[in-house]
Phi, psi and omega in degrees: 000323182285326178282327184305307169308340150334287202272340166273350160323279185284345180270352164297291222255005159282312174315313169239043179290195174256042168259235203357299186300316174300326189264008161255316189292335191280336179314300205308313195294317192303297194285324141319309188316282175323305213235064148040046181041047148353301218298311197285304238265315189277348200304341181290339169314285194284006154264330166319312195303323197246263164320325184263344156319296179280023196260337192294147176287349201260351179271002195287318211299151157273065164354269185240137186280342187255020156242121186299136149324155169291334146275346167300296202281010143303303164322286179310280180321305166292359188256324163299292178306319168260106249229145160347307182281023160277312181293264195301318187308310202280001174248331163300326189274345160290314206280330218253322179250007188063181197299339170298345158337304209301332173293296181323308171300302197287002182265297163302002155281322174302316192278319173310324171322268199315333193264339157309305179309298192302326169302317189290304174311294187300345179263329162297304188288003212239335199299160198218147138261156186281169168326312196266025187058028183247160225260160201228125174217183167149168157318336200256347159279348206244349168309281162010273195264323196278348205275171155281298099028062187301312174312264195327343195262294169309000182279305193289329182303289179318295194278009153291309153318344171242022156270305183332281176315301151291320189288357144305293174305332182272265175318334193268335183225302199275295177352310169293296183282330160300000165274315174312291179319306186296309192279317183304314174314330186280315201293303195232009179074016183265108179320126195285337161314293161315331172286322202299299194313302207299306202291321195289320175265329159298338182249349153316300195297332195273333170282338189306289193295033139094214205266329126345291173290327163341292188290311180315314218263323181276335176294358182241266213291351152299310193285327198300310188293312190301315172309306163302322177290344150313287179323283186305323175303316175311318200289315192280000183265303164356291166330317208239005220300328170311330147205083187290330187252334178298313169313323158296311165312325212258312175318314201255343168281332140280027203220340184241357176071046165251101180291080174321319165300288171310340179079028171185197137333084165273142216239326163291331162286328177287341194297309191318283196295333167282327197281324191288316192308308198294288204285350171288289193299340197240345179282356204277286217256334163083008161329107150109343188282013193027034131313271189298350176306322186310327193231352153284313162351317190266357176305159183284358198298132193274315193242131198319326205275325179294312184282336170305308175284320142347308161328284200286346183260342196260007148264340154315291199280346166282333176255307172296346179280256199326300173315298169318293171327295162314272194335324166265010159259354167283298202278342166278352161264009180085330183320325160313337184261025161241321197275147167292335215270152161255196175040216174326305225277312170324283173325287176318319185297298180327307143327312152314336186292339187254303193268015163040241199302330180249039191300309186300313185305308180328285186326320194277318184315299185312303173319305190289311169315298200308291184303346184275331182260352194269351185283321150320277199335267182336288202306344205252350165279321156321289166316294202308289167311332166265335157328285170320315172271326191243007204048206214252348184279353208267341195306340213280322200262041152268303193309314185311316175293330181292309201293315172262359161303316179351288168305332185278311186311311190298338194238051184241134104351098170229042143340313155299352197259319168318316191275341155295335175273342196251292159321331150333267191326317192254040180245290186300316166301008187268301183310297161357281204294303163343291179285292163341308176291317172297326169241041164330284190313329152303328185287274196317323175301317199286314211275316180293357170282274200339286178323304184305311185300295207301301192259327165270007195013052183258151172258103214207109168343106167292160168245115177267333189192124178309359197232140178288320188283001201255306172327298199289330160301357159259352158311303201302000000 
């Protein structure tokens, strides 16, 4: 074990060195650039497009049984992202980099909207259906298909999908139920064994009815947990609301190195606060990881840039809501500057300043909610993926399988498995990021047709889709 820990040491920290960080927030930037900060100049666009969409009734309608709504596969994609590390990652990256963390995430969230948005637009135009006529996308298709170099792009294609695919067992399950267990067991005494057997068969059930009840299941339990967790942060901020500006100060002097004790410009805080803020924003919201581009693919949506801007909303609210939220329920009750504790533990104390005696159950529900839909997420990114290497018989048996690591993830030690999983996650991201940048100019042509039909009312061919018989079955 020490040597596998070794050797997984050094290659995290070529992977998710500050090369890696510098080439996904610089995607984010390119493509802000390019496309004249979409994220800013559209945004009222891309919540009309999206979130306040699905709420019209005619978008409510179950289209196609083989396909998810554009909000289910919103859902699905935020059940995958929102994560333990919204809660214990964003408290660890305070206790460790201090409040200037919170800036440096929103800066890699700003700019990760766009590289989430380019991901998404290549995955809509690049998707194929499958045997059973439901739409299959992802980074190992638009590589695939999109690249001239048909060799290099299936070489890159394959290993993101068997990066993918493991990094489903680690990050996506045991990993996950072991945060579930370890928090019910502290909270209410319940033996983890028992979480595993429980956890293993509601979620046996729910993969079995495919990628539909997936969706059916995140589209009801994503909204309930964020609006509660929501609910309750607001609440310990609200409380504390006197001191929101001192949390900006402390938020923007750390984030700039202004060391008070030294009396200047400190050059370690900002290295802290920046490198912790980025990676806390990119393990948070998955911008550059081609992970959630897999299930927004299978959405009914016709055109890649509407699905796209799904993109730029489900890393808004996962890191600018959600992140923010924890981060600012740490620092307006102070704990950080008395407590010892990280992660989770941080986060209870904190909640404890409002909700005393029931600060811990609140944390263990949120842990649970969260990791319980991030376990959804992941498996259908799994499936997805080995479907693409293997065709579509090999899934029945990764679900049996995905389904009973469980019980091992619950009653396992994975301290190893977490870091094993975060190399995973910057593996899948090297190809990713590889096919995105490589076909930037496809991103950008599809998104100025778009600008042209929407906004410029020039009459101009949409572009829907790489394949003609698929183009044209969306016209109709």
């Amino acid at each position: 074990m020490d040597l596998i820990k070794s050797i997984n040491d050094m290659i995290n920290s070529v992977v998710w060195g500050v090369p890696m960080l510098i080439l996904i927030i610089g995607t984010g930037i390119y493509f802000s650039v390019r496309l004249g900060f979409f994220q800013i100049f559209r945004f009222k666009h891309v919540l009309n497009s999206t979130i306040f969409c699905s709420f019209k009734k005619e978008n409510k309608k179950d289209k196609n049984k083989k396909s998810l709504s554009q909000f289910q596969a919103m859902s699905t994609a935020l059940a995958a992202t929102i994560g333990t590390g919204n809660i214990a990652g964003v408290a660890s990256a305070l206790a460790i980099g201090g409040a200037g963390a919170v800036f440096w995430m929103w800066m890699s969230a700003f700019f990760g909207m766009m590289t989430s948005f380019a991901e998404n637009v290549l995955g809509v135009y690049y998707r194929k259906k499958n045997e059973k006529g439901e739409w299959s996308g992802g980074a190992m298709y638009f590589i695939s298909e999109g690249f001239k170099n048909k060799k290099l792009g299936k070489i890159l294609s394959v290993l993101f999908a068997v990066f993918c695919v493991l990094a489903s067992f680690g990050i996506g399950n045991m990993s996950q139920v072991n945060s579930i267990a370890a928090s019910l067991e502290n909270s209410f005494n319940i033996p983890p064994l028992a979480v595993g057997i429980v956890l293993a068969v509601i979620v046996g059930f729910i993969l079995i009815g495919g990628v539909k009840r997936i969706g059916a299941v995140a589209e009801k339990v994503v909204p309930f947990m964020a609006v509660l967790y929501i609910i309750l942060t607001l609440s310990v901020v609200i409380i504390n609301f006197r001191a929101i500006p001192s949390v900006f100060s402390e938020i923007f002097k750390g984030a700039f190195g202004f060391d008070a004790v030294a009396g200047g410009i400190s050059g370690t805080l900002i290295k802290n606060a920046m490198t912790l803020g980025f990676k806390r924003g990119v393990f948070s919201n998955e911008a550059g990881l081609g992970s959630g581009v897999i299930v927004n693919s299978t959405s009914d949506a016709k055109e890649p840039v509407v699905q796209g801007m799904w993109g730029i909303f489900e890393v808004f609210f996962d890191t600018i809501v959600i992140c923010t939220l924890t981060a600012f329920t740490v620092l307006s009750t102070g704990v950080l500057s008395f407590s010892d504790a990280d992660g989770a533990a941080l986060v209870s104390e904190a909640f404890g300043q409002v909700f005393t005696s029931s600060a811990g159950a609140i944390v263990a529900v949120s842990i649970t909610l969260f990791a319980f839909t991030t376990v959804l997420g992941w498996s259908f990114y799994g499936e997805k993926c080995l479907e693409y290497l293997f065709g579509n018989k090999v899934t029945i048996v990764y679900k049996i399988i995905f389904s009973l690591m469980l019980i091992a993830g619950a009653t396992m030690n994975l301290s190893l498995a977490w870091e094993i999983s975060d190399t995973l996650n910057a593996l899948m991201a090297i190809p990713n990021l590889i096919g995105v940048l490589a076909l930037s100019g496809k991103v950008i042509k599809i998104t100025r047709n778009y600008i042209d039909r929407k906004f410029k009312n020039k009459k101009v061919e949409p572009m829907l889709s790489a394949h003609a018989e698929i183009q044209f079955e969306m016209e109709e």
